[in-house]
C-alpha positions in Angstrom: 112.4 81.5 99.6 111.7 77.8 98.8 114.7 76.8 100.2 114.7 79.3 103.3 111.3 78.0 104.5 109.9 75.8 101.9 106.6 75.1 104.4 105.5 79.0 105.7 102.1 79.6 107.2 101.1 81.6 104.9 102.2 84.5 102.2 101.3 88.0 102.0 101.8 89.3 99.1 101.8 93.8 98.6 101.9 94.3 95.1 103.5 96.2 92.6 104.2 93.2 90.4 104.6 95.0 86.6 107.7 96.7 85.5 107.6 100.7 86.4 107.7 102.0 83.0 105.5 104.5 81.1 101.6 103.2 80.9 102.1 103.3 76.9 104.8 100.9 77.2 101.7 98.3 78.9 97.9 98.0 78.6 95.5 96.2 80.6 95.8 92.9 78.7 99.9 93.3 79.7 99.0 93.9 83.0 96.7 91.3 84.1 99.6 88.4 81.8 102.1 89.8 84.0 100.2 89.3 87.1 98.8 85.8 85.8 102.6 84.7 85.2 103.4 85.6 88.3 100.3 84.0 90.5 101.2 80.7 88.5 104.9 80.9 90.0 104.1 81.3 93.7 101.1 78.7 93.3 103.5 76.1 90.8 106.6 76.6 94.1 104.2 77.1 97.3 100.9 74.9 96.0 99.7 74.2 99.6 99.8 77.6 101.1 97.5 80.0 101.1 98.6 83.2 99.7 96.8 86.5 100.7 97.3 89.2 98.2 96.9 92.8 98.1 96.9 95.1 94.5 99.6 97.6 93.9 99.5 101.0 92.6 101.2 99.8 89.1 98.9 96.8 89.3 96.2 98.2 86.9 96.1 100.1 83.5 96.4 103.2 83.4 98.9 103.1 87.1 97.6 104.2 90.0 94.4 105.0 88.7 92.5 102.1 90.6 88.4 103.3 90.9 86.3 103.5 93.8 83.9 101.0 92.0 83.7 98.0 90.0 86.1 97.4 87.3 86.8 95.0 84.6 90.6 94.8 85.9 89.2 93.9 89.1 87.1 91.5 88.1 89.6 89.9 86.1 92.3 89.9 89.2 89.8 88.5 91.6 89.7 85.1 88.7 93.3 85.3 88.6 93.4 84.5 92.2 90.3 82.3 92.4 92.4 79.5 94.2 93.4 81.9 96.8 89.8 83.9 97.2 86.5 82.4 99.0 83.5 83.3 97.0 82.5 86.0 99.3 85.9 87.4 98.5 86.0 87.6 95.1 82.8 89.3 95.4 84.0 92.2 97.2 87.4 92.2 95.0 85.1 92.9 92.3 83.3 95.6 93.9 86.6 97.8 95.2 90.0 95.4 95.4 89.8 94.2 98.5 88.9 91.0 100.7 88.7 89.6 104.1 89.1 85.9 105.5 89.5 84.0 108.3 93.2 84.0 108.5 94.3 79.9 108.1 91.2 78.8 108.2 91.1 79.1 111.6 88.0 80.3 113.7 89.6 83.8 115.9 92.3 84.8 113.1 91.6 87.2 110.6 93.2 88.8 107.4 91.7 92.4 106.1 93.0 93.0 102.7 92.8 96.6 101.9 93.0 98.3 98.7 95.0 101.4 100.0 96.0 102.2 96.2 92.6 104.2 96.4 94.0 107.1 99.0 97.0 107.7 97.0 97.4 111.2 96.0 98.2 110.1 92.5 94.9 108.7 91.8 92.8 111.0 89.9 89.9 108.5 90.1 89.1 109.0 93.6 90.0 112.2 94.3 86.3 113.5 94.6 85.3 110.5 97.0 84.7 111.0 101.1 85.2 106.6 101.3 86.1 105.0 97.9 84.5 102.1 97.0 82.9 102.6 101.1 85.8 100.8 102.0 86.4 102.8 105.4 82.8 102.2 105.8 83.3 97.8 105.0 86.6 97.8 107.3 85.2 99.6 110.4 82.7 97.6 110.3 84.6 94.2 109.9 86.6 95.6 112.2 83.3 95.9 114.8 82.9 92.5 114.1 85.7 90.7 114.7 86.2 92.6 118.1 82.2 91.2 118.8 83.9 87.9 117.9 86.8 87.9 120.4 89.3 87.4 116.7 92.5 88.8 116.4 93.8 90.4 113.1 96.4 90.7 110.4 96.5 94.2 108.0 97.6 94.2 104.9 97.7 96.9 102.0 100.5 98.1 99.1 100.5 101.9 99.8 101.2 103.2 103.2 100.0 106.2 105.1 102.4 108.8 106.5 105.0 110.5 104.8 108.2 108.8 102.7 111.5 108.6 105.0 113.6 109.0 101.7 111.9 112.0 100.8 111.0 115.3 103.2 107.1 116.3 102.9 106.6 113.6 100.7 103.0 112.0 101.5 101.3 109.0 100.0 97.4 109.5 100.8 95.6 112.6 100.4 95.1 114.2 103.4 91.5 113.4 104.5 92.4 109.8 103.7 95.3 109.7 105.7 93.1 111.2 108.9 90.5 108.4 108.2 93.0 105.8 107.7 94.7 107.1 111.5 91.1 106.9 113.0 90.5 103.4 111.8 93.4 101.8 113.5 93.1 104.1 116.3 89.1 102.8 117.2 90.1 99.2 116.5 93.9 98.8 117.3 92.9 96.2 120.7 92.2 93.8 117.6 94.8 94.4 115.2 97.9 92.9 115.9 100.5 93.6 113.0 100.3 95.9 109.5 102.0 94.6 106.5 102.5 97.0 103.6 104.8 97.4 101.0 105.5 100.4 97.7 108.7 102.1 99.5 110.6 99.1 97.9 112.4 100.1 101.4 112.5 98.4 105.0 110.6 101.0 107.3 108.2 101.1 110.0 105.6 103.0 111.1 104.4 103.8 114.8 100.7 104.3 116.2 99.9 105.9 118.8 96.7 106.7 121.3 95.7 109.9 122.5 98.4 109.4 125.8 101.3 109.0 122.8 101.0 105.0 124.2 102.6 102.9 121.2 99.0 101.1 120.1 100.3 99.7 116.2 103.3 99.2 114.0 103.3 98.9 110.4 106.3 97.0 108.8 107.1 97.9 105.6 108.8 95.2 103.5 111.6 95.9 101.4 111.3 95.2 97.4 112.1 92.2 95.3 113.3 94.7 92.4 116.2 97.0 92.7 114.2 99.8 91.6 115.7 103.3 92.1 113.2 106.0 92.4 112.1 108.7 90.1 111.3 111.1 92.8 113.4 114.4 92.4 115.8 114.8 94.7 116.5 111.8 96.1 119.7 110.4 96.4 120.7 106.8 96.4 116.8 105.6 96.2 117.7 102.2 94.9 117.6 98.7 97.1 119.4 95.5 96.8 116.7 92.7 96.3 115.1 91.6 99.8 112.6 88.7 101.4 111.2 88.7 104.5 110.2 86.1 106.9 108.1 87.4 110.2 107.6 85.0 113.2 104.5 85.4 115.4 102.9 83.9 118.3 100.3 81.7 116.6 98.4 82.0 119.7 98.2 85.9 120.0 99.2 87.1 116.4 102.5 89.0 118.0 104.9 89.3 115.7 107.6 87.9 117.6 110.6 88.4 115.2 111.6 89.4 111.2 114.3 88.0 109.2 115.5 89.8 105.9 117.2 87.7 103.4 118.4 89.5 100.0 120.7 89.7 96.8 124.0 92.0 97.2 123.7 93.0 93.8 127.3 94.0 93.9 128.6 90.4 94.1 125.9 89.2 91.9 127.4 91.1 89.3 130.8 89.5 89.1 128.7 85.9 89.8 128.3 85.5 93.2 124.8 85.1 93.2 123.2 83.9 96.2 120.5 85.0 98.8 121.8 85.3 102.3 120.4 86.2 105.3 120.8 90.5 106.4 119.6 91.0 109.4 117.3 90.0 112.3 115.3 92.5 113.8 114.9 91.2 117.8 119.4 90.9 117.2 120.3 94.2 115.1 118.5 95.9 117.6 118.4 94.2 120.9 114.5 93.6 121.8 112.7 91.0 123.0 110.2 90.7 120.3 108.6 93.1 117.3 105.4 94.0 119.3 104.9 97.9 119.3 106.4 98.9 122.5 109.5 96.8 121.3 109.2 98.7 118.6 109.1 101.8 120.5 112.0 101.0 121.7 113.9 100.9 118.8 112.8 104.2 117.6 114.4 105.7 120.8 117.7 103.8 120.0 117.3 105.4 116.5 116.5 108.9 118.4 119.4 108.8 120.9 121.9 106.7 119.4 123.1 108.0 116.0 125.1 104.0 115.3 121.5 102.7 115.5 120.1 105.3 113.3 123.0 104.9 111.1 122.2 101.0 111.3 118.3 101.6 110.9 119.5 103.8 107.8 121.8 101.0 105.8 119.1 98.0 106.2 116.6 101.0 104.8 118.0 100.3 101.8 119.0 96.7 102.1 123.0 97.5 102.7 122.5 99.6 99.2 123.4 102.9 100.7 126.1 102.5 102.6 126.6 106.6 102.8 126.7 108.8 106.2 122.9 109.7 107.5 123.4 113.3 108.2 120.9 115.1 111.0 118.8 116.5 108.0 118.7 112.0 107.1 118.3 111.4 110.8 115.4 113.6 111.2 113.4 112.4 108.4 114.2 108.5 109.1 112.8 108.8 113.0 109.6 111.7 111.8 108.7 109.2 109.2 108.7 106.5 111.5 107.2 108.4 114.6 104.8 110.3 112.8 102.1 108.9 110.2 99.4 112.4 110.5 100.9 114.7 108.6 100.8 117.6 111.3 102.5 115.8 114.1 105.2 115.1 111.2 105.6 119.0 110.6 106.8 119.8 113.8 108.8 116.3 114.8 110.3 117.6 111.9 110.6 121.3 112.6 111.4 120.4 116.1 114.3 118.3 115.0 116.0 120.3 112.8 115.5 123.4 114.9 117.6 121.6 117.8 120.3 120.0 115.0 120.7 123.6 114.1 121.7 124.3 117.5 123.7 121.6 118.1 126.0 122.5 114.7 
């Protein structure tokens, strides 16, 4: 990425950054050296930028099992990332793993840093709480806030809400979590102006809507650096060639203009052709004006009318890994997942869906 843009803005950073293997194979002390190694990296080849960085799920010992309250591993994060952190920050990284900050420095910008590794239905730790760590509670209100002050606002967070396109019924947030993650961007999305997530280790997106269906939101999910295939029964071909992302905005309105995926055909690296080339860009592949929600819109229509762009949408899911033929089953997952974050709606895009492919075939 140094040689891509060697001078960026800023970086967000999603997480996941320890190798997915069993928690016996790692400890906290592991952890927290693997994270340190890698916080030294970014800072040693980007030491003017400010990086804003979020925990991942396998970003803490035992995985997955982040707590709604204080933590040593917390504690010891927020000093990893002392040069990145204000003090006010660290403070309320201790407290629950997450942050905000004026975005750049700059009066009107803001980044919310959310710790969404406490919704996911894998963690046992929270799942007795109504608002780990009162996280809903802190974000609404910053939220408030930076409406009162007239500020516009970047999202970012490792696990997202809504169900996995690669999987069918496979949610990420326990359901309660999910409705009060929906209602947050729903009461504040006239200040939020782009989502930025990551743990698919795929290239997604994911639409919000108001209570007219009105496109309000879109969350990008960023493809992974690691070719990681997933463990999750049942799914096929859930690996990803390595992938980097560039997104352009309008530093005057936060609008994310336009998104650039670079990555590593693993293929040709294997026989030593090694290098990072550019895959896509978004505004090109498919034919909008900018990535701003009803653009974005947009392109989940294409995906809904036009099987080529869903089979396009489909091979850039997994970063030209997958190269196989989306079926409707595939197509009605891909556009559900993307159209759908609550989990009822999702139900019947998806029963709708396959009710009508049935009658099609």
């Amino acid at each position: 990425m140094k040689e891509i843009l060697p001078d960026p803005d800023f970086i967000v950073w999603t997480g996941d950054d320890t190798p997915h293997v069993p928690d016996q194979n790692l400890g906290e002390e592991s952890v927290l050296r693997i994270m340190a190694n890698l916080t030294d990296i970014i800072a040693e080849v980007f030491p003017a930028t400010k990086v804003y960085a979020a925990l991942g799920n396998h970003d803490y010992h035992p995985k997955s099992q982040l707590p709604g309250a204080p933590s040593y591993m917390y504690e010891q994060t927020a000093r990893l990332w002392k040069r990145w952190l204000a003090p006010e920050s660290r403070k309320t990284f201790a407290q629950g793993g997450y942050y905000t900050e004026a975005l750049l420095n700059q009066s009107g910008y803001r980044m919310l840093v959310l710790n969404t590794n406490l919704y996911y239905d894998r963690n046992l730790a929270t799942q007795n709480d109504e608002d780990p760590a009162g996280q809903f509670s802190w974000a609404d209100g910053v939220l408030a806030k930076a409406a009162s002050d007239q500020e516009k606002v970047y999202v970012i967070g490792h696990v997202p809400p809504g169900m996995f396109e690669k999987k069918r019924g496979k949610p990420w947030y326990r359901p309660r979590f999910n409705e009060r993650y929906l209602e947050l961007i729903r009461k504040h999305h006239a200040v939020i102006k782009g989502q930025f997530f990551g743990h698919h280790h795929t290239d997604a997106f994911r639409m919000f809507y108001d209570a007219n269906d009105l496109p309000i939101g879109t969350m990008f999910l960023s493809p992974g650096v690691t070719p990681w295939e997933t463990t999750l029964p049942g799914v096929k071909n859930g690996a990803n060639n390595p992938a980097i992302r560039i997104f352009e905005y309008d530093n005057a309105t936060l609008v994310v203009q336009d998104a650039v995926t670079y990555y590593l055909n693993l293929t040709r690296a294997n026989i030593g052709r090694d290098r990072w080339e550019k895959e896509y860009r978004l505004t090109e592949s498919f034919q909008v004006a900018d990535a701003s929600p009803a653009s974005m819109e947009r392109v989940l229509r294409g995906m809904e009318a036009d099987g080529c762009r869903l089979q396009q949408y489909y091979r850039f899911n997994s970063v030209n890994f997958d190269l196989s033929e989306c079926d409707r089953g595939c197509r009605a997952d891909h556009v559900c997942a993307a159209r759908e974050v609550d989990y009822r709606r999702y139900e019947r895009c998806l029963s709708g869906r396959l009710s009508a492919s049935s009658l099609i075939t």
